[in-house]
Jmol script that loads the backbone (N, CA, C; Angstrom):
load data "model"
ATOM      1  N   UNK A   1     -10.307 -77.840  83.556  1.00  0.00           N
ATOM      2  CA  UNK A   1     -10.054 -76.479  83.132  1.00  0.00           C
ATOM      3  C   UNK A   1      -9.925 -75.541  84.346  1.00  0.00           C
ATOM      4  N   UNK A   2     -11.002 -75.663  85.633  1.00  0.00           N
ATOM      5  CA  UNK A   2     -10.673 -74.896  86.769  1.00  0.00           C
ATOM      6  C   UNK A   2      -9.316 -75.167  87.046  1.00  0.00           C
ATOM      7  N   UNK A   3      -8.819 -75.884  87.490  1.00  0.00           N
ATOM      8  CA  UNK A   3      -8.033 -76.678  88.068  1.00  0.00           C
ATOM      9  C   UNK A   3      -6.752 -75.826  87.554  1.00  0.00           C
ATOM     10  N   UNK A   4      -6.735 -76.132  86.192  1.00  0.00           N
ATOM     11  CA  UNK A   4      -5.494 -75.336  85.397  1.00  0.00           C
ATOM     12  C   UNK A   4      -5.678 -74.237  85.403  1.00  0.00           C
ATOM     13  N   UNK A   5      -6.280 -73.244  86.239  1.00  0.00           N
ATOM     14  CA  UNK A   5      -6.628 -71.831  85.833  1.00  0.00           C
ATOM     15  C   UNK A   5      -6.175 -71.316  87.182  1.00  0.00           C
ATOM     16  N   UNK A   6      -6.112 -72.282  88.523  1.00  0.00           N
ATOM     17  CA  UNK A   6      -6.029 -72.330  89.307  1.00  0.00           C
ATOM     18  C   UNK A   6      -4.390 -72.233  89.549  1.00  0.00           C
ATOM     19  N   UNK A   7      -3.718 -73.029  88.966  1.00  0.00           N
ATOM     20  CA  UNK A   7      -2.582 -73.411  89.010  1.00  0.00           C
ATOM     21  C   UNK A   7      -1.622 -72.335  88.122  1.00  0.00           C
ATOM     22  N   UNK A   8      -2.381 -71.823  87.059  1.00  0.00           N
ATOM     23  CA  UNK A   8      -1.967 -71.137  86.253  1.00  0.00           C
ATOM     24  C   UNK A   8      -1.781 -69.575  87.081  1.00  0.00           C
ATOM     25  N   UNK A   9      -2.676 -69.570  88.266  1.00  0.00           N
ATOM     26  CA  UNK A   9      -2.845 -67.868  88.959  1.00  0.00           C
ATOM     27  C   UNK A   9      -1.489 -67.410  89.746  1.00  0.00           C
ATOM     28  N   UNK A  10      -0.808 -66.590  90.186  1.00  0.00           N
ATOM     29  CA  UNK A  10      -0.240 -66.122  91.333  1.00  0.00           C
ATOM     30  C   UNK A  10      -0.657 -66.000  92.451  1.00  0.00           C
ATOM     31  N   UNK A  11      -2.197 -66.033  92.123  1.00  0.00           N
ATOM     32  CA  UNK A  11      -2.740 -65.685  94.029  1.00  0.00           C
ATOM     33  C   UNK A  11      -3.219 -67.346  94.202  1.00  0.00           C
ATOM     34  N   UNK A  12      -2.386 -67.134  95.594  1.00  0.00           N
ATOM     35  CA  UNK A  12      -3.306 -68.422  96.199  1.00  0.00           C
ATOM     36  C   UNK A  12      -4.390 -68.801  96.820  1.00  0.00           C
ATOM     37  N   UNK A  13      -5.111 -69.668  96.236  1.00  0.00           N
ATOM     38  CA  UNK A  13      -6.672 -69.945  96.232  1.00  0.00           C
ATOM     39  C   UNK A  13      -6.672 -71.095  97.326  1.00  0.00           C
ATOM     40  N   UNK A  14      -7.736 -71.345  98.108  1.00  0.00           N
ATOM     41  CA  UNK A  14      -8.305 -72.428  98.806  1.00  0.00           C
ATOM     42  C   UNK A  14      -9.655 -72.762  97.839  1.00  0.00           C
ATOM     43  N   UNK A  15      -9.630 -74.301  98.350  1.00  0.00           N
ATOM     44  CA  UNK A  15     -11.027 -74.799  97.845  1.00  0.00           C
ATOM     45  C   UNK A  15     -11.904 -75.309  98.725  1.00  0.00           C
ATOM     46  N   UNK A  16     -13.017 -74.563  98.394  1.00  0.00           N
ATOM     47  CA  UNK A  16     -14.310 -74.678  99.233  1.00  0.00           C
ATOM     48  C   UNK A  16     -14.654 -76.286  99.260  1.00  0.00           C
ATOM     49  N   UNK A  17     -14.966 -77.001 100.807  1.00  0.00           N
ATOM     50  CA  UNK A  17     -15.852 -78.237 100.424  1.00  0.00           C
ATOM     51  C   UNK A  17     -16.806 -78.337  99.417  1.00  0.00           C
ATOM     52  N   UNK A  18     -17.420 -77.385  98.803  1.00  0.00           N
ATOM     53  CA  UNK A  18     -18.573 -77.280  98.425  1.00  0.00           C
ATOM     54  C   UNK A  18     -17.999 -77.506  96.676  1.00  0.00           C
ATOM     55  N   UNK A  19     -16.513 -77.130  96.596  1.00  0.00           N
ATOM     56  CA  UNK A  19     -15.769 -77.723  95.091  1.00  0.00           C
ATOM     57  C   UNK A  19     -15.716 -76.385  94.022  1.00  0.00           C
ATOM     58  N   UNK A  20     -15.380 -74.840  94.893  1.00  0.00           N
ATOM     59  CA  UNK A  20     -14.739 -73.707  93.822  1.00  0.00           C
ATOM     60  C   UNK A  20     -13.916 -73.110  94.516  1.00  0.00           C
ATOM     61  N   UNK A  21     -12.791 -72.732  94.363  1.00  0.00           N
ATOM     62  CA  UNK A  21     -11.679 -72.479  94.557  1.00  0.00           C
ATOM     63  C   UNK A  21     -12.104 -70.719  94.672  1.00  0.00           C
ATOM     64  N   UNK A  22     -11.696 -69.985  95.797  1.00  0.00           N
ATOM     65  CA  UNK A  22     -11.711 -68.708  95.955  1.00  0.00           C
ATOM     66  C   UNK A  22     -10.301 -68.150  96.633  1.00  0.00           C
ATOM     67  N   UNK A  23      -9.869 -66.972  96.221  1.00  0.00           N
ATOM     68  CA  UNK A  23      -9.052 -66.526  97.168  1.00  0.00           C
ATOM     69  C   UNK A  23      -9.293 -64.758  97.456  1.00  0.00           C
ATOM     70  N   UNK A  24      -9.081 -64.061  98.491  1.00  0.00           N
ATOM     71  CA  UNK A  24      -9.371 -63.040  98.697  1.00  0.00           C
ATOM     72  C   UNK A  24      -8.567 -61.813  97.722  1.00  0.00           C
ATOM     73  N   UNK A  25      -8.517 -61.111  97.100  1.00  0.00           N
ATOM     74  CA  UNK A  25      -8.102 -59.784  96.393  1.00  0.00           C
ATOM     75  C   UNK A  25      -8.300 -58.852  97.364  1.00  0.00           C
ATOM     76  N   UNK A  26      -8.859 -58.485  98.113  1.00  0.00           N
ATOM     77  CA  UNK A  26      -8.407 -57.151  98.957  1.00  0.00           C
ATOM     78  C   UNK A  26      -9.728 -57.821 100.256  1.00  0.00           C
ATOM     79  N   UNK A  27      -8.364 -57.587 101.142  1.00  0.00           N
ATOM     80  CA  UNK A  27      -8.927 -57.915 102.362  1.00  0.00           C
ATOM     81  C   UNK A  27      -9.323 -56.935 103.358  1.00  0.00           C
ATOM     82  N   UNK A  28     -10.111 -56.857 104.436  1.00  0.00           N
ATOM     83  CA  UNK A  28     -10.620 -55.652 105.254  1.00  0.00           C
ATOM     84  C   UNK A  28     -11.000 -56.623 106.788  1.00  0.00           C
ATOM     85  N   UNK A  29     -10.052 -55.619 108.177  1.00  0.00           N
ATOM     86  CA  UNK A  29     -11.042 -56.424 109.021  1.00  0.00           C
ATOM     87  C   UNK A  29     -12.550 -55.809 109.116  1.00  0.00           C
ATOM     88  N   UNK A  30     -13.534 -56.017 110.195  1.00  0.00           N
ATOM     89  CA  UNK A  30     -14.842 -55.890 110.005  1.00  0.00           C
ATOM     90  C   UNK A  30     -15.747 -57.174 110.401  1.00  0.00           C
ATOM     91  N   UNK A  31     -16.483 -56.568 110.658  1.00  0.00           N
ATOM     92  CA  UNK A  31     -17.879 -57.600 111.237  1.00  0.00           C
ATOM     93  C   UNK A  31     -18.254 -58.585 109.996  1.00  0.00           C
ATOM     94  N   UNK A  32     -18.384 -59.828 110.299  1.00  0.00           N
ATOM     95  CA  UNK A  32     -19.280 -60.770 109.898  1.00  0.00           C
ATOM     96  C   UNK A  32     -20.407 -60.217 108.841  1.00  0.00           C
ATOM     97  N   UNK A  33     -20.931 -60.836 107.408  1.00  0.00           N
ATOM     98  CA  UNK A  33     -22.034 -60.551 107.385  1.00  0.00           C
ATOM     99  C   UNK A  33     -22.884 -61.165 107.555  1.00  0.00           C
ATOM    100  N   UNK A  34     -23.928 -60.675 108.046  1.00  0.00           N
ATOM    101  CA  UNK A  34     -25.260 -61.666 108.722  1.00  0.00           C
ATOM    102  C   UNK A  34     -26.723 -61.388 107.964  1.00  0.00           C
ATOM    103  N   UNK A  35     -27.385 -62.545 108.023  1.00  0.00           N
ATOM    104  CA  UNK A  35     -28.642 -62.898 107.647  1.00  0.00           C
ATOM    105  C   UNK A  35     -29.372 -61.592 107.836  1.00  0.00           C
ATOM    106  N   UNK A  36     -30.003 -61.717 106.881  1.00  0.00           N
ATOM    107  CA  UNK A  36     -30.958 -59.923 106.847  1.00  0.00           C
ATOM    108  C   UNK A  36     -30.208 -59.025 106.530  1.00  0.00           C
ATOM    109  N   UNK A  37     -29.045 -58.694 106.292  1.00  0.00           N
ATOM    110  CA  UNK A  37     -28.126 -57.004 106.443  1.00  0.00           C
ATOM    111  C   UNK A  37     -28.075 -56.849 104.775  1.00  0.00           C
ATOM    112  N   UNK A  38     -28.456 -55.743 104.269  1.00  0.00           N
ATOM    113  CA  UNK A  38     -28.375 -55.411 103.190  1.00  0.00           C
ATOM    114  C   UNK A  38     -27.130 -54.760 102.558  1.00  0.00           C
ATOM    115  N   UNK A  39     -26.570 -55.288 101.407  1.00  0.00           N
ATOM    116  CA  UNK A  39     -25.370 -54.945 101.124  1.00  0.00           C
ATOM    117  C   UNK A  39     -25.401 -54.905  99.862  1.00  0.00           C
ATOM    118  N   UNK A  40     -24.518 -53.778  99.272  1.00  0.00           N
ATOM    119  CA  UNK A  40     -24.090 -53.471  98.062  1.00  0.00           C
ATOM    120  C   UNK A  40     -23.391 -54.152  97.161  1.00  0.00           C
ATOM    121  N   UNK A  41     -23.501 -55.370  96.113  1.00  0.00           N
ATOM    122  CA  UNK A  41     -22.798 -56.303  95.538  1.00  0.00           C
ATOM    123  C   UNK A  41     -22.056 -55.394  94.556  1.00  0.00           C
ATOM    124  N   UNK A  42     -21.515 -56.515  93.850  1.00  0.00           N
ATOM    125  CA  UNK A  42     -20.320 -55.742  92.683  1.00  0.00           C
ATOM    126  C   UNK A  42     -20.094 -57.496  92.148  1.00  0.00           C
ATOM    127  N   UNK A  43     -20.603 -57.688  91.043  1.00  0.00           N
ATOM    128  CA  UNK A  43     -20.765 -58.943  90.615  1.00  0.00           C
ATOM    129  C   UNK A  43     -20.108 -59.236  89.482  1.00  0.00           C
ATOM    130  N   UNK A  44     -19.203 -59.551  88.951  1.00  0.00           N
ATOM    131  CA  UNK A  44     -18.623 -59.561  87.758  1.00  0.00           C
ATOM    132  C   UNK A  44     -18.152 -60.954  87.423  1.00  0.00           C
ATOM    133  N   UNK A  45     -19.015 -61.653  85.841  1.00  0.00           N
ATOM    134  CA  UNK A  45     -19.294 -63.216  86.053  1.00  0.00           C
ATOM    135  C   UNK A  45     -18.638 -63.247  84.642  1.00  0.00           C
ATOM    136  N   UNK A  46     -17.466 -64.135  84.083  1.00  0.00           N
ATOM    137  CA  UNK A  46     -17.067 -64.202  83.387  1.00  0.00           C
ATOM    138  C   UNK A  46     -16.551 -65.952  82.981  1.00  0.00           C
ATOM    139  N   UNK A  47     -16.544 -66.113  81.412  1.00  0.00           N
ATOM    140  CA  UNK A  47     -16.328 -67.891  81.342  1.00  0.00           C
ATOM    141  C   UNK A  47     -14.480 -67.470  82.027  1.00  0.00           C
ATOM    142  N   UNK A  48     -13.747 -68.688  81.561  1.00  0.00           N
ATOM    143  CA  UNK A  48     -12.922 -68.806  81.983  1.00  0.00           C
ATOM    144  C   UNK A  48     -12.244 -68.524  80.981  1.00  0.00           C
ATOM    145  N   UNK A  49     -12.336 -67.728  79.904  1.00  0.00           N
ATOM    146  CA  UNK A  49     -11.428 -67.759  78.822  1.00  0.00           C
ATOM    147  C   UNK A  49     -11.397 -66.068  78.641  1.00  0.00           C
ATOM    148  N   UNK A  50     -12.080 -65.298  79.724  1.00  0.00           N
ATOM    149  CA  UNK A  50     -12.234 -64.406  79.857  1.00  0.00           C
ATOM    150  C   UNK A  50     -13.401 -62.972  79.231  1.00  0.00           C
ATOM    151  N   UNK A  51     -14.290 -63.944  78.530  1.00  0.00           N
ATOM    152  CA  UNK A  51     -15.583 -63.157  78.155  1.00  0.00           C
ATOM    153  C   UNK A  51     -16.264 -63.321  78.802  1.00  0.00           C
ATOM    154  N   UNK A  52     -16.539 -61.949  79.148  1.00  0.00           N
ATOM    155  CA  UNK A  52     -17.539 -61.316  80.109  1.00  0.00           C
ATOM    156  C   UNK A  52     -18.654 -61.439  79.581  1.00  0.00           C
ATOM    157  N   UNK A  53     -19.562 -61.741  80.824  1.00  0.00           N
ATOM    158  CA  UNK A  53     -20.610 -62.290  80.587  1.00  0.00           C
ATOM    159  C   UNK A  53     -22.064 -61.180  81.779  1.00  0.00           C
ATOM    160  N   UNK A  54     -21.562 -61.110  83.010  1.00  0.00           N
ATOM    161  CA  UNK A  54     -22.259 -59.814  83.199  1.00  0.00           C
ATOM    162  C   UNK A  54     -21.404 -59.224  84.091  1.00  0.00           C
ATOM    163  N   UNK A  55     -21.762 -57.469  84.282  1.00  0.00           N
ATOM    164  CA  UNK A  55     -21.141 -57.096  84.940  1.00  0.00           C
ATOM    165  C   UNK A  55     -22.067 -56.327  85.979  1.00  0.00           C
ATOM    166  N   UNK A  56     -22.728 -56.537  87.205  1.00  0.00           N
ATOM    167  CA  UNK A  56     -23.771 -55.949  88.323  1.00  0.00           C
ATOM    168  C   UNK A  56     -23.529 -55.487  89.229  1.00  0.00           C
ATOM    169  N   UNK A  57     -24.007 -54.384  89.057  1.00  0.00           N
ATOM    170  CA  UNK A  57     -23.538 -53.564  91.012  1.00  0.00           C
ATOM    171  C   UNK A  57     -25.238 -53.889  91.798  1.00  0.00           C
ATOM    172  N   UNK A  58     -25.929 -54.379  92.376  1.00  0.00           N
ATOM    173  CA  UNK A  58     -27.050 -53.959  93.106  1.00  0.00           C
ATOM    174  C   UNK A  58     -26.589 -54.306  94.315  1.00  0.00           C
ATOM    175  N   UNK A  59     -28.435 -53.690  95.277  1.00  0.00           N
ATOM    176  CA  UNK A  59     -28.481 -53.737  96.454  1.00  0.00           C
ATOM    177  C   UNK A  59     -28.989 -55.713  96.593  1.00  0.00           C
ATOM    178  N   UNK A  60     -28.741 -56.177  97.830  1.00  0.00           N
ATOM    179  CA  UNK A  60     -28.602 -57.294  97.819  1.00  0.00           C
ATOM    180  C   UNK A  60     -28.973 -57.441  99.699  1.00  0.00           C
ATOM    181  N   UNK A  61     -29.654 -58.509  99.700  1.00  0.00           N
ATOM    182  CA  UNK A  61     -29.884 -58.856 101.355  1.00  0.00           C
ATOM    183  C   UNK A  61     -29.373 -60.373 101.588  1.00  0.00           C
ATOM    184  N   UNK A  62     -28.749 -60.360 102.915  1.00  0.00           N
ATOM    185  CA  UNK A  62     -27.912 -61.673 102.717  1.00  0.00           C
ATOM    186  C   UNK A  62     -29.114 -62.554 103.115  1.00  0.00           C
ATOM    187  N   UNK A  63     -28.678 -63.964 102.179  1.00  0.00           N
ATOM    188  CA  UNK A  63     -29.700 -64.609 102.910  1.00  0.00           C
ATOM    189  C   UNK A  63     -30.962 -64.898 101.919  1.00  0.00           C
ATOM    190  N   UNK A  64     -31.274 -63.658 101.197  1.00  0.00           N
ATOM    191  CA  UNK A  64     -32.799 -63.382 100.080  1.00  0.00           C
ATOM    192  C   UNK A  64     -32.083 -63.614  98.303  1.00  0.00           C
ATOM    193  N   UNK A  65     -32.991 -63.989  97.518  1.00  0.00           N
ATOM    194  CA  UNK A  65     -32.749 -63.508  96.716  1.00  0.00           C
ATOM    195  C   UNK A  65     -32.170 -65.141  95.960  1.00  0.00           C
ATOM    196  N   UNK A  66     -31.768 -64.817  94.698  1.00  0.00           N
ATOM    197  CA  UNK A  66     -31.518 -65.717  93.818  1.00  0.00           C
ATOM    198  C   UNK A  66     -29.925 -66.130  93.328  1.00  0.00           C
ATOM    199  N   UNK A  67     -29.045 -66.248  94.090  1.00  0.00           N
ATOM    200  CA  UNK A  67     -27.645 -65.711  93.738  1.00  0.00           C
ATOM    201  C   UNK A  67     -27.434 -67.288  93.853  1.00  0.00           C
ATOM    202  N   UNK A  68     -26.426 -67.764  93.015  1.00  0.00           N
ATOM    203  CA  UNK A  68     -26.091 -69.271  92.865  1.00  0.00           C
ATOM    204  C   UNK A  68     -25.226 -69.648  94.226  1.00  0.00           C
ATOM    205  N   UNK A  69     -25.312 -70.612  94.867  1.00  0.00           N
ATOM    206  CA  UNK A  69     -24.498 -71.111  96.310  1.00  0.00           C
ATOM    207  C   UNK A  69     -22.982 -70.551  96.182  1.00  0.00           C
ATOM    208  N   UNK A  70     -22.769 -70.726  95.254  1.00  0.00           N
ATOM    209  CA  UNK A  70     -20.808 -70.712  95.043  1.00  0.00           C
ATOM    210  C   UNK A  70     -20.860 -69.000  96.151  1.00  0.00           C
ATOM    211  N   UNK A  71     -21.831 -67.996  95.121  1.00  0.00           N
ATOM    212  CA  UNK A  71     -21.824 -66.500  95.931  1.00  0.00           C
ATOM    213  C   UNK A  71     -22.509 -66.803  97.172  1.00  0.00           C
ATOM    214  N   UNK A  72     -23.580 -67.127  97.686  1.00  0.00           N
ATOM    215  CA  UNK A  72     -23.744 -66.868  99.147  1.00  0.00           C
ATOM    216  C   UNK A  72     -22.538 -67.759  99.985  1.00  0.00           C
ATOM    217  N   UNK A  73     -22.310 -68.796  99.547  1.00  0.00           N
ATOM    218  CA  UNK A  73     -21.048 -69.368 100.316  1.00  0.00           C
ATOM    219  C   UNK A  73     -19.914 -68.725 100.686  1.00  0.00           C
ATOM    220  N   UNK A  74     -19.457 -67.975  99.359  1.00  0.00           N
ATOM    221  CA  UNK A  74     -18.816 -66.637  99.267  1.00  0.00           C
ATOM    222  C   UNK A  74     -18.397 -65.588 100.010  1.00  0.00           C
ATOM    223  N   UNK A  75     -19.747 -64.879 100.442  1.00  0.00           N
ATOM    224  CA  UNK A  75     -20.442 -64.275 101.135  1.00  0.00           C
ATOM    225  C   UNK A  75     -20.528 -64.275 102.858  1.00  0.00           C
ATOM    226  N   UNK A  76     -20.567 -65.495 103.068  1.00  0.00           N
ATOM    227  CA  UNK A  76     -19.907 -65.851 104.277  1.00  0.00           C
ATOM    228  C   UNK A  76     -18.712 -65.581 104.794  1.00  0.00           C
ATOM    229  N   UNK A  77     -17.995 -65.681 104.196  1.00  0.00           N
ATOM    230  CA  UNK A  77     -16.386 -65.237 104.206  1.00  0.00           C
ATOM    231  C   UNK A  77     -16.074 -63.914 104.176  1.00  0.00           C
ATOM    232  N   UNK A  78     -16.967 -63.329 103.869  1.00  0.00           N
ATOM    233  CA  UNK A  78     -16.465 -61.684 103.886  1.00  0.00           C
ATOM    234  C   UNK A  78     -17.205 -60.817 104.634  1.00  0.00           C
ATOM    235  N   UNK A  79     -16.759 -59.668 104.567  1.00  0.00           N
ATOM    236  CA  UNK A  79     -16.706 -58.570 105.083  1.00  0.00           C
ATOM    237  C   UNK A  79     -17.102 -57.269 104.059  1.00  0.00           C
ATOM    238  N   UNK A  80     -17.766 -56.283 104.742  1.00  0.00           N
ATOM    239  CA  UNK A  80     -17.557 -54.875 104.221  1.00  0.00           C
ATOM    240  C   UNK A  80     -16.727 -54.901 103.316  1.00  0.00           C
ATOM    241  N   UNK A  81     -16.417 -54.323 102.114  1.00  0.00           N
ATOM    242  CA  UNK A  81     -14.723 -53.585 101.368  1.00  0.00           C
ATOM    243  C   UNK A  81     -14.352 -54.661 101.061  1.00  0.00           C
ATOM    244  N   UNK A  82     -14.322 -56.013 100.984  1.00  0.00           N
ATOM    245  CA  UNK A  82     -13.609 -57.034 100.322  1.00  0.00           C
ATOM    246  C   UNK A  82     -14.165 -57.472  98.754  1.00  0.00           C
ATOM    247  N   UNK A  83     -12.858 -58.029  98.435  1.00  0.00           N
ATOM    248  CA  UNK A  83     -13.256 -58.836  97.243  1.00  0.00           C
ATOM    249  C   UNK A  83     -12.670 -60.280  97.120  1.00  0.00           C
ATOM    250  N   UNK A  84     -13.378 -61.049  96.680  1.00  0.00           N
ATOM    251  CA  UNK A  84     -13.178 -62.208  96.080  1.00  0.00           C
ATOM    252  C   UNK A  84     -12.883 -62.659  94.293  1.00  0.00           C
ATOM    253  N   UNK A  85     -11.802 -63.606  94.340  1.00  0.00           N
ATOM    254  CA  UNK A  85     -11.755 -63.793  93.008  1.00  0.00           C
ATOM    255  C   UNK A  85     -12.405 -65.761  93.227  1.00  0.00           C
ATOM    256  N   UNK A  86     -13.195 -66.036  92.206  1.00  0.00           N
ATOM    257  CA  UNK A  86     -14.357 -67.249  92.457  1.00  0.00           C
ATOM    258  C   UNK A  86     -13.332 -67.847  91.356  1.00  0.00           C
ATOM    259  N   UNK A  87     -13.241 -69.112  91.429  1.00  0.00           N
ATOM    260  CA  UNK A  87     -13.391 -69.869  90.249  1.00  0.00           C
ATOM    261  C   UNK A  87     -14.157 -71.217  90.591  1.00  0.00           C
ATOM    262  N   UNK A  88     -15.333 -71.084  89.748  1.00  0.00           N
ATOM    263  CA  UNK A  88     -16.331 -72.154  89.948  1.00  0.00           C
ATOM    264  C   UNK A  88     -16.816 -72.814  89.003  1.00  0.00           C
ATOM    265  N   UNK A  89     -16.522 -74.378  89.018  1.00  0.00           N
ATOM    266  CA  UNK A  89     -16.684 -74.920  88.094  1.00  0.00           C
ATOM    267  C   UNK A  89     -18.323 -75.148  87.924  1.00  0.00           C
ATOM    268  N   UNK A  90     -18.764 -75.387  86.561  1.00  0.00           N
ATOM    269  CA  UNK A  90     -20.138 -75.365  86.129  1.00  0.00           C
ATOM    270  C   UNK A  90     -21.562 -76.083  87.629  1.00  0.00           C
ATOM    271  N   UNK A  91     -21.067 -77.055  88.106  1.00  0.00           N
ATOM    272  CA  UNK A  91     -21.996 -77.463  89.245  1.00  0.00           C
ATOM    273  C   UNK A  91     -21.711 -76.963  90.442  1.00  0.00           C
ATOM    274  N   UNK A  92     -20.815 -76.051  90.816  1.00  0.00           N
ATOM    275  CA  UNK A  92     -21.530 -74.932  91.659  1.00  0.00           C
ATOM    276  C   UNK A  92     -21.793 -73.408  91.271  1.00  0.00           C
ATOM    277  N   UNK A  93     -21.989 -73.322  89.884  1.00  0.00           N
ATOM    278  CA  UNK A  93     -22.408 -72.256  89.508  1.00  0.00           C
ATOM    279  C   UNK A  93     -23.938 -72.187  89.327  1.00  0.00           C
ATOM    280  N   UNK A  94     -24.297 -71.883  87.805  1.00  0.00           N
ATOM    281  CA  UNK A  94     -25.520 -72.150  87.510  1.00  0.00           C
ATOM    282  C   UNK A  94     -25.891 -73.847  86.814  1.00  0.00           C
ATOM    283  N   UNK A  95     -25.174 -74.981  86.936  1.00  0.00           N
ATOM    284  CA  UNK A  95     -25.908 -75.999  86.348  1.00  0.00           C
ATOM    285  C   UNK A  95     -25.593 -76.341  85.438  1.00  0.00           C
ATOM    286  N   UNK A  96     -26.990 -77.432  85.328  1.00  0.00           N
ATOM    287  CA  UNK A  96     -27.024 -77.907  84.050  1.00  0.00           C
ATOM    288  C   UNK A  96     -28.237 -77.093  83.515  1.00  0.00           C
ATOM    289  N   UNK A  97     -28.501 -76.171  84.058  1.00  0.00           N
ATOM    290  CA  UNK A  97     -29.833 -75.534  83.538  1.00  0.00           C
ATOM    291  C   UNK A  97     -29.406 -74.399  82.919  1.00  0.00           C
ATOM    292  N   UNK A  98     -28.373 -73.406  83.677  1.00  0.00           N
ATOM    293  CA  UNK A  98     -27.743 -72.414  83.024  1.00  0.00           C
ATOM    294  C   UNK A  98     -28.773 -70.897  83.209  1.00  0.00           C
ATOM    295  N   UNK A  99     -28.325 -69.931  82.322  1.00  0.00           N
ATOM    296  CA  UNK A  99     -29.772 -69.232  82.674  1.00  0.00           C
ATOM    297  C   UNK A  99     -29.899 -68.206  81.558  1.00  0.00           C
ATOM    298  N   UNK A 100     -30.695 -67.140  81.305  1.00  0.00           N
ATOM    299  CA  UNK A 100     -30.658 -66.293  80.096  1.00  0.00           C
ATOM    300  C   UNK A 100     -29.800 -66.371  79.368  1.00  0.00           C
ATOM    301  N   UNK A 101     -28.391 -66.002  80.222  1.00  0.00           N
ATOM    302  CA  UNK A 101     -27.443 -65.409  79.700  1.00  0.00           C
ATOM    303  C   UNK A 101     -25.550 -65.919  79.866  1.00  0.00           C
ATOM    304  N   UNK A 102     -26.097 -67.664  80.844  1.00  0.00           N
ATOM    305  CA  UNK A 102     -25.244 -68.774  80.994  1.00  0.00           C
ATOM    306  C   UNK A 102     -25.399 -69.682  80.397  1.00  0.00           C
ATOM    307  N   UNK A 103     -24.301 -70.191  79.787  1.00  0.00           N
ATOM    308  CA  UNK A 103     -25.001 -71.510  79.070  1.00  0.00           C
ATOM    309  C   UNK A 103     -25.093 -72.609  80.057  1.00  0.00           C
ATOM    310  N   UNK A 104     -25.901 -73.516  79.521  1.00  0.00           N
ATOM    311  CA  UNK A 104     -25.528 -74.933  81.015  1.00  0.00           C
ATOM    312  C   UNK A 104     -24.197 -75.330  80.663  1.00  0.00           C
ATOM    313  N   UNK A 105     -23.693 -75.442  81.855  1.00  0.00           N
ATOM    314  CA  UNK A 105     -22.189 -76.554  81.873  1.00  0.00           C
ATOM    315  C   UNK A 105     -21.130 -75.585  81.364  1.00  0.00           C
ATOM    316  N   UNK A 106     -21.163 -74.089  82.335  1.00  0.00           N
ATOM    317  CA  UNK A 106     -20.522 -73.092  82.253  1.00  0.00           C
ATOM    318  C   UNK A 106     -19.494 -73.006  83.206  1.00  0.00           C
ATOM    319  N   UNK A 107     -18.057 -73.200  82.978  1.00  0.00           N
ATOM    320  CA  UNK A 107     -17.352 -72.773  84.359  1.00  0.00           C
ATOM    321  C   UNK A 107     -17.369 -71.350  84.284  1.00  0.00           C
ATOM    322  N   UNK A 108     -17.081 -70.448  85.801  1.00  0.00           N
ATOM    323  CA  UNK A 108     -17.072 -69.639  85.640  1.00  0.00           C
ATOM    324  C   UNK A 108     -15.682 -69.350  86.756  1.00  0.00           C
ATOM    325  N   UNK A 109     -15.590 -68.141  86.004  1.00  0.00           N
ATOM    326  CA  UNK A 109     -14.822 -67.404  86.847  1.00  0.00           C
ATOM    327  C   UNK A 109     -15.431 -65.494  87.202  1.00  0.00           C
ATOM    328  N   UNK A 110     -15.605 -65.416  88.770  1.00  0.00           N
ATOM    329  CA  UNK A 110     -16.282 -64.614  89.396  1.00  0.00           C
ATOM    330  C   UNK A 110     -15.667 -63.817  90.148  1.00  0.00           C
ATOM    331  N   UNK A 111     -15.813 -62.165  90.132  1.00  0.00           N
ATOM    332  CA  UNK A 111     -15.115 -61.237  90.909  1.00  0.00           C
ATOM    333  C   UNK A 111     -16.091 -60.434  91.639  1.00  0.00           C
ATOM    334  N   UNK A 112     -16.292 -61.088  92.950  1.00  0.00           N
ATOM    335  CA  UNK A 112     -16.807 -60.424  93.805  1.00  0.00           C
ATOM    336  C   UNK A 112     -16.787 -59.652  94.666  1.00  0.00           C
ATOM    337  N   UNK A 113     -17.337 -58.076  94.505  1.00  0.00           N
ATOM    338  CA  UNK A 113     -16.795 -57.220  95.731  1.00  0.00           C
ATOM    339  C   UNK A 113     -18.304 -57.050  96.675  1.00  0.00           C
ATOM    340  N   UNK A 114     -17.785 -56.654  98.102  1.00  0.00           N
ATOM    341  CA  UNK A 114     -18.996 -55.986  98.501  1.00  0.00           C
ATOM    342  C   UNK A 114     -18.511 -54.586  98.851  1.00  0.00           C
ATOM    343  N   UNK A 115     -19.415 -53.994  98.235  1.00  0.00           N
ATOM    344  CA  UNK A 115     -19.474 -52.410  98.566  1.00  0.00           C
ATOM    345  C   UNK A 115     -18.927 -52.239 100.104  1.00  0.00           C
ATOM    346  N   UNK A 116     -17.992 -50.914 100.297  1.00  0.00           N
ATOM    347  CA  UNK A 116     -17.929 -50.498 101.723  1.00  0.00           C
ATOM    348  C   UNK A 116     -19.650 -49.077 101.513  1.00  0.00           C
TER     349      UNK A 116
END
end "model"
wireframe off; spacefill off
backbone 0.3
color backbone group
């Protein structure tokens, strides 16, 4: 289902070793973000069929905190003012465990900005 969602997009995506396909939506140059620096997320986690599932702005420290690998991997890659469009299939999202408000064995598709 990633795969075809992938193929199905106009923007072109790379795939992470790690096995979710991201490509940038608005790019910015800018410094690295680094371990410790606190930054403004913009989290928007949706299945792949397009129900939204949450939509989060918080403060966020790179590095801390509970955010599934697919986003800190993510995270690495960017900058200030950027966004990412995620598509991550269920085992690098949340699991087989899932969570409140994921079911287990959820692909997702993820729009990540970080605040300028």
């Amino acid at each position: 289902a990633c795969s075809m969602m992938v193929e199905a997009d106009t923007l072109r995506y790379e795939l992470d070793d790690f096995g979710f396909w991201y490509a940038k939506t608005i790019s910015h140059e800018g410094e690295d973000l680094v371990a410790g620096q606190e930054v403004m997320l913009h989290l928007q986690i949706s299945e792949l069929d397009g129900t939204l599932i949450a939509d989060t702005k918080s403060s966020f420290v790179i590095g801390a905190g509970d955010l599934p690998l697919v986003v800190i991997r993510s995270l690495r890659m960017m900058v200030q003012g950027e966004q990412m469009k995620i598509i991550a299939p269920w085992y690098t999202a949340y699991g087989v465990e899932g969570t409140k408000i994921i079911k287990p064995y959820t692909n997702l598709l993820i729009i990540l900005t970080v605040e300028e």
